[in-house]
C-alpha positions in Angstrom: 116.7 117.7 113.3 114.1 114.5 113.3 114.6 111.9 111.2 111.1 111.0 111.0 108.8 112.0 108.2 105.5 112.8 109.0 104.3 111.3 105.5 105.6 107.5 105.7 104.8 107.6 109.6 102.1 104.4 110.4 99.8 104.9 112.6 99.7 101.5 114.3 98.2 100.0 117.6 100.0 97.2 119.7 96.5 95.0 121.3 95.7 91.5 122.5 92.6 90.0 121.2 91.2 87.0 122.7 90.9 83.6 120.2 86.9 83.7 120.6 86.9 87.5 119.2 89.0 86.5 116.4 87.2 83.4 115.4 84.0 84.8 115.5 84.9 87.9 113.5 86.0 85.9 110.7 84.4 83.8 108.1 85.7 81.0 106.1 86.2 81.8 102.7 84.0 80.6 99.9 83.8 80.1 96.2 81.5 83.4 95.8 82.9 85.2 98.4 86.9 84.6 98.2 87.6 87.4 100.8 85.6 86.2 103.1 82.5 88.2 104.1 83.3 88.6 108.1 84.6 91.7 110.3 88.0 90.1 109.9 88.6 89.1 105.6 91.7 88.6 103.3 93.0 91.0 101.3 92.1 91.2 97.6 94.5 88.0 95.8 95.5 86.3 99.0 98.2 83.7 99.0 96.1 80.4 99.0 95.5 78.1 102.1 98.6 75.9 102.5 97.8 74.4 105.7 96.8 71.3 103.8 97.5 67.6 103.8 99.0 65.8 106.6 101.9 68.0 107.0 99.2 71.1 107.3 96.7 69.2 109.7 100.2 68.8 112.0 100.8 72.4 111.8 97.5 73.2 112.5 96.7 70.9 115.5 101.0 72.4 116.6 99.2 75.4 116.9 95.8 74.8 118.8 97.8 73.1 120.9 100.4 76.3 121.6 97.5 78.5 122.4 96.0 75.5 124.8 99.3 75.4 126.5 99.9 79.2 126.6 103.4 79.0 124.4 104.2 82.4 122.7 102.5 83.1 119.7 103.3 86.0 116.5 101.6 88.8 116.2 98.5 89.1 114.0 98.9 92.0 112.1 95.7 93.9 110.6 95.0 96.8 108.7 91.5 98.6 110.2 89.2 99.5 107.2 86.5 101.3 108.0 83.8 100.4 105.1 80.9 102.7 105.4 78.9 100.4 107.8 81.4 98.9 109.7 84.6 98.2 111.0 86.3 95.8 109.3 89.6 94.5 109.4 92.1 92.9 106.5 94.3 89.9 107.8 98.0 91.7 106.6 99.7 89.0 108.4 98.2 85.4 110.4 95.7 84.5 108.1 96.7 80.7 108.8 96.3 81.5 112.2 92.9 82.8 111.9 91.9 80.2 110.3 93.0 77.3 111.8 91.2 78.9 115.1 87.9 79.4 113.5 88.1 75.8 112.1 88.8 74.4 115.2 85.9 76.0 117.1 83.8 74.8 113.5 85.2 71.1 114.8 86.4 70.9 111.1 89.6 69.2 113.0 90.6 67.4 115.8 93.5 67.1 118.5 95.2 64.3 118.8 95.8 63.2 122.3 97.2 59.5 122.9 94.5 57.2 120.7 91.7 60.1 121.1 90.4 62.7 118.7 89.6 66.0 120.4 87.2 68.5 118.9 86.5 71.4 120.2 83.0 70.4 121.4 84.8 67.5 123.6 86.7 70.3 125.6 86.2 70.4 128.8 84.1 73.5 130.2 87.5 75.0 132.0 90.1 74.0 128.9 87.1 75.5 126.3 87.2 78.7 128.7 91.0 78.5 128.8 90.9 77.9 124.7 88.3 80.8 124.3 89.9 83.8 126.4 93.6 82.9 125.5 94.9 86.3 124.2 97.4 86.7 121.1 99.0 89.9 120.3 97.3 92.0 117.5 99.1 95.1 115.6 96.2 97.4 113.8 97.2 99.7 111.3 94.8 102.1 110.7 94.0 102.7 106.9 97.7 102.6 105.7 98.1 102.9 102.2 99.1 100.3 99.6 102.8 101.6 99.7 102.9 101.2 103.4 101.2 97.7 102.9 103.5 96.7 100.6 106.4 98.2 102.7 105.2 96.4 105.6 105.1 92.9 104.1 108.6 93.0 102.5 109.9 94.1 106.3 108.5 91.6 108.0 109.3 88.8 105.7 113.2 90.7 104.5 115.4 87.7 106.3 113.4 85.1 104.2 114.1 84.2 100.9 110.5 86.0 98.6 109.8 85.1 95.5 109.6 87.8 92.2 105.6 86.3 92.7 105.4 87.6 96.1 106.8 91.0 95.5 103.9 91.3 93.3 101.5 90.3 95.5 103.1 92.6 97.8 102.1 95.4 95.5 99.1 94.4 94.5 97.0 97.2 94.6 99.3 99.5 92.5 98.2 100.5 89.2 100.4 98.4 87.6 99.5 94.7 89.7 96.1 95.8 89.8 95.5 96.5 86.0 96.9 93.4 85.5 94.7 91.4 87.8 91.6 92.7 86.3 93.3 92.3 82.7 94.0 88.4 84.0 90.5 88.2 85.7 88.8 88.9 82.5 90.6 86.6 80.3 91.3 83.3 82.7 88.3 81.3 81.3 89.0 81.5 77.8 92.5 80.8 78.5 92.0 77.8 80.8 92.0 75.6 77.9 94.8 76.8 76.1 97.3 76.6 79.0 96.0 73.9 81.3 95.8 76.3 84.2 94.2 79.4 85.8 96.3 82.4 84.4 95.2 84.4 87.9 97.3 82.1 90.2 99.5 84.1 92.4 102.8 82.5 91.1 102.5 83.1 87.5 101.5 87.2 88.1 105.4 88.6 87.1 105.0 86.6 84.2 101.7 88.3 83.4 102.9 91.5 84.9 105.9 91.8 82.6 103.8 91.0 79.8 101.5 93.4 80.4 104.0 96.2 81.0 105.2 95.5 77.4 102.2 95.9 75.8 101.3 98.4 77.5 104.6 100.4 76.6 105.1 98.5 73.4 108.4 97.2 74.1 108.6 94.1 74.7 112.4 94.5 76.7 110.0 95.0 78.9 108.4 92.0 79.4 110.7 90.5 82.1 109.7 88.8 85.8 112.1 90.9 87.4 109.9 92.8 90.3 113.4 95.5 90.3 112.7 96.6 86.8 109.0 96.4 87.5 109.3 99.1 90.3 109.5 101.6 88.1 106.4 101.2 86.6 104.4 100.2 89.3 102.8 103.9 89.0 102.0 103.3 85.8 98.4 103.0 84.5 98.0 100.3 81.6 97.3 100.8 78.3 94.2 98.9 78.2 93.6 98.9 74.7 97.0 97.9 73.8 97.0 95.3 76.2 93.5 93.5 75.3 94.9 93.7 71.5 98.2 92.0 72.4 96.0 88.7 74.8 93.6 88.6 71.5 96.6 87.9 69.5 97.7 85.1 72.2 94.7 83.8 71.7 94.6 83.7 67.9 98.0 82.3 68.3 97.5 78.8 70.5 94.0 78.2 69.5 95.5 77.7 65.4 98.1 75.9 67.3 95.4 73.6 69.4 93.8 72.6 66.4 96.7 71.8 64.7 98.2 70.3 67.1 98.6 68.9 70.6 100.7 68.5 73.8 100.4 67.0 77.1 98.2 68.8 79.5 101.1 68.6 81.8 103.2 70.8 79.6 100.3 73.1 79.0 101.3 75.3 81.5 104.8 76.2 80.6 103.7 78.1 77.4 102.1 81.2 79.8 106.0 81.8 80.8 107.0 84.4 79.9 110.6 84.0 78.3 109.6 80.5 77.1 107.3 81.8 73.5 105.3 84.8 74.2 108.0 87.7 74.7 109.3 86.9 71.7 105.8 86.0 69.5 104.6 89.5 71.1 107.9 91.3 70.2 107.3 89.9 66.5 103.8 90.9 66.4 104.4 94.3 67.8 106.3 95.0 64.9 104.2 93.1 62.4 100.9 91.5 63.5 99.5 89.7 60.7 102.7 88.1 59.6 103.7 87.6 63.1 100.5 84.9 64.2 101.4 82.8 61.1 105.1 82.5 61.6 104.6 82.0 65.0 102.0 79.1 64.6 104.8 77.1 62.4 106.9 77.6 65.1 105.0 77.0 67.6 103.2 73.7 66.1 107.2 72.4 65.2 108.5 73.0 69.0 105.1 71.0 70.4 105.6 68.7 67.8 109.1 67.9 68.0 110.6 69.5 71.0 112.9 71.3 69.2 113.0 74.6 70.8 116.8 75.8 69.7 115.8 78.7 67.8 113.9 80.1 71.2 116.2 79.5 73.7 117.5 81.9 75.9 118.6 82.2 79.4 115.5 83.3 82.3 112.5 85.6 81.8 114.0 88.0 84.7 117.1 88.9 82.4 115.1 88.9 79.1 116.0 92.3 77.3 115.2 93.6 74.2 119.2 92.4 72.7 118.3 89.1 73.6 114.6 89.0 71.9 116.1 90.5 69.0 118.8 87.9 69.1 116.1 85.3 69.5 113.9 86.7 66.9 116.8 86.8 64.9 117.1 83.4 64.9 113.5 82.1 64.4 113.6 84.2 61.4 116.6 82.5 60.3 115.0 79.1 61.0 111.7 79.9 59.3 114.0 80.8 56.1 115.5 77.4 55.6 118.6 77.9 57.9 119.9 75.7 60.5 120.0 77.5 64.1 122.2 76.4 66.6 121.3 77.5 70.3 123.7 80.3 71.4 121.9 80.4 74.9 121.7 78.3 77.6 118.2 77.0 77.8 116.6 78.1 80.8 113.0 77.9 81.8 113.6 79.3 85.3 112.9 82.5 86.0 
């Protein structure tokens, strides 16, 4: 009997693909065009170029000078998209690589070799020619599916330590992610203000994903950062309604607050956590939404002003369940009654 099914099969090709073909089929990304607009482009939400700084200029000139020198490189994985016009190819895996080879032949950097700066106009005919036609080995995927993407990433990165952020970016084109991305997209501008920060950034999406789960489901023991207990819902299409209502009321919420109010940009960012206020303000305004944005802006306006936080603390977002926000709303109850509240958590802001 085979072991292989026919359904989660790949259909993948093992190629070389000289460093000329893959520069010139890809274009740098741009404000407008994030993707990139070439034969060879990111996926949607791409983890941000971190070959930056000093220590990313040495990694990048390391690996010019690997494929000058003929040293092994990784395989580039793509996944071939065929687009109605063209073939185009999404950069699954390498994206640095790519990159850094279409910047060199842009001369947007240099080698350093003794005391001289090397661009890739100063090569020699014969190294350019050696530059240009060096091959690297290239897997295409053909078409595979956002399960299988998502699949694939986790594989190839499973001995490395990933992050709840990048299992959601692993699974970014599910329902869930992907309702959440457009819900995030929507709402970033207004929001930059209130939390110092661009609510779309890749590593504060299981915060926003949990959130949105919750409202979506209107239960707030879902809002968690825990990608395991996300899995379940990843098939899940969002409640849009219930969702916009629930990022109006956030909004209500730290704009009384702002004018009330302030704190230091750097802490800003903190309050889109999450486990630190909004599970439990949404959990409260689930069940009573009027009452809930005015309690919530008294304690809100005393924790910025004070940093007194011991009637919301609580250990990590990722083990947030509904006993605990109950606990928690318990307490700020208690507190906005007149009664002293001791912290019965640890106080955790990690996830």
């Amino acid at each position: 009997m085979s072991v292989i099914d026919p359904a989660r099969d790949l259909n993948t090709l093992s190629n070389v693909w000289t460093v000329s073909r893959l520069a010139s089929y890809y274009e740098l990304p741009t404000e407008e065009v994030p993707c990139g607009s070439g034969r060879l482009y990111l996926p949607k939400h791409q983890r941000l170029w971190s070959w930056k700084n000093k220590k990313g200029l040495a990694k990048q000139r390391s690996f010019i000078d690997s494929i000058l020198h003929n040293y092994p490189i990784p395989a580039i994985i793509l996944n071939r998209i065929d687009d109605g016009s063209r073939e185009r190819w999404q950069i699954y895996d390498g994206r640095h690589r790519v990159e850094t080879l279409r910047r060199y032949k842009n001369n947007d950097f240099s080698l350093t070799v003794g005391e001289t700066e090397v661009f890739y106009k100063d090569l020699s005919p014969s190294d350019r020619s050696c530059f240009d036609q060096r091959t690297i080995p290239t897997i295409i995927m053909d078409s595979a599916s956002p399960a299988q993407l998502a699949e694939v990433f986790m594989r190839l990165n499973a001995g490395k330590s990933l992050s709840q952020a990048d299992y959601c970016h692993a699974n970014q084109d599910t329902p869930l992610v992907s309702g959440t991305l457009r819900i995030l997209e929507a709402n970033k501008e207004r929001f930059r203000s209130l939390f110092g920060t661009d609510i779309t950034r890749r590593d504060s999406m299981p915060d926003w994903v949990g959130l949105c789960l919750g409202l979506s489901t209107q239960n707030a023991g879902n809002m968690t950062t825990s990608f395991e207990r996300h899995q379940a819902y990843l098939d899940l299409e969002l409640d849009l309604e219930k969702v916009r209502d629930g990022f109006d009321a956030l909004f209500t919420l730290y704009t009384e607050v702002e004018a009330l109010t302030t704190t230091m940009p750097r802490d800003l960012k903190r309050y889109e956590r999450v486990g630190f206020i909004n599970a439990f303000f949404l959990a409260d305004w689930l069940l009573d939404p009027v009452s809930a944005i005015q309690n919530w802006i008294t304690v809100v306006t005393h924790i910025r002003t004070t940093g007194d936080r011991s009637m919301v603390s609580i250990g990590g977002a990722q083990n947030l369940t509904t006993a605990k926000i109950d606990a928690v709303l318990t307490k700020v109850h208690g507190w906005l009654a007149g009664e002293l509240v001791d912290s019965d958590y640890e106080d955790s802001e990690e996830d």
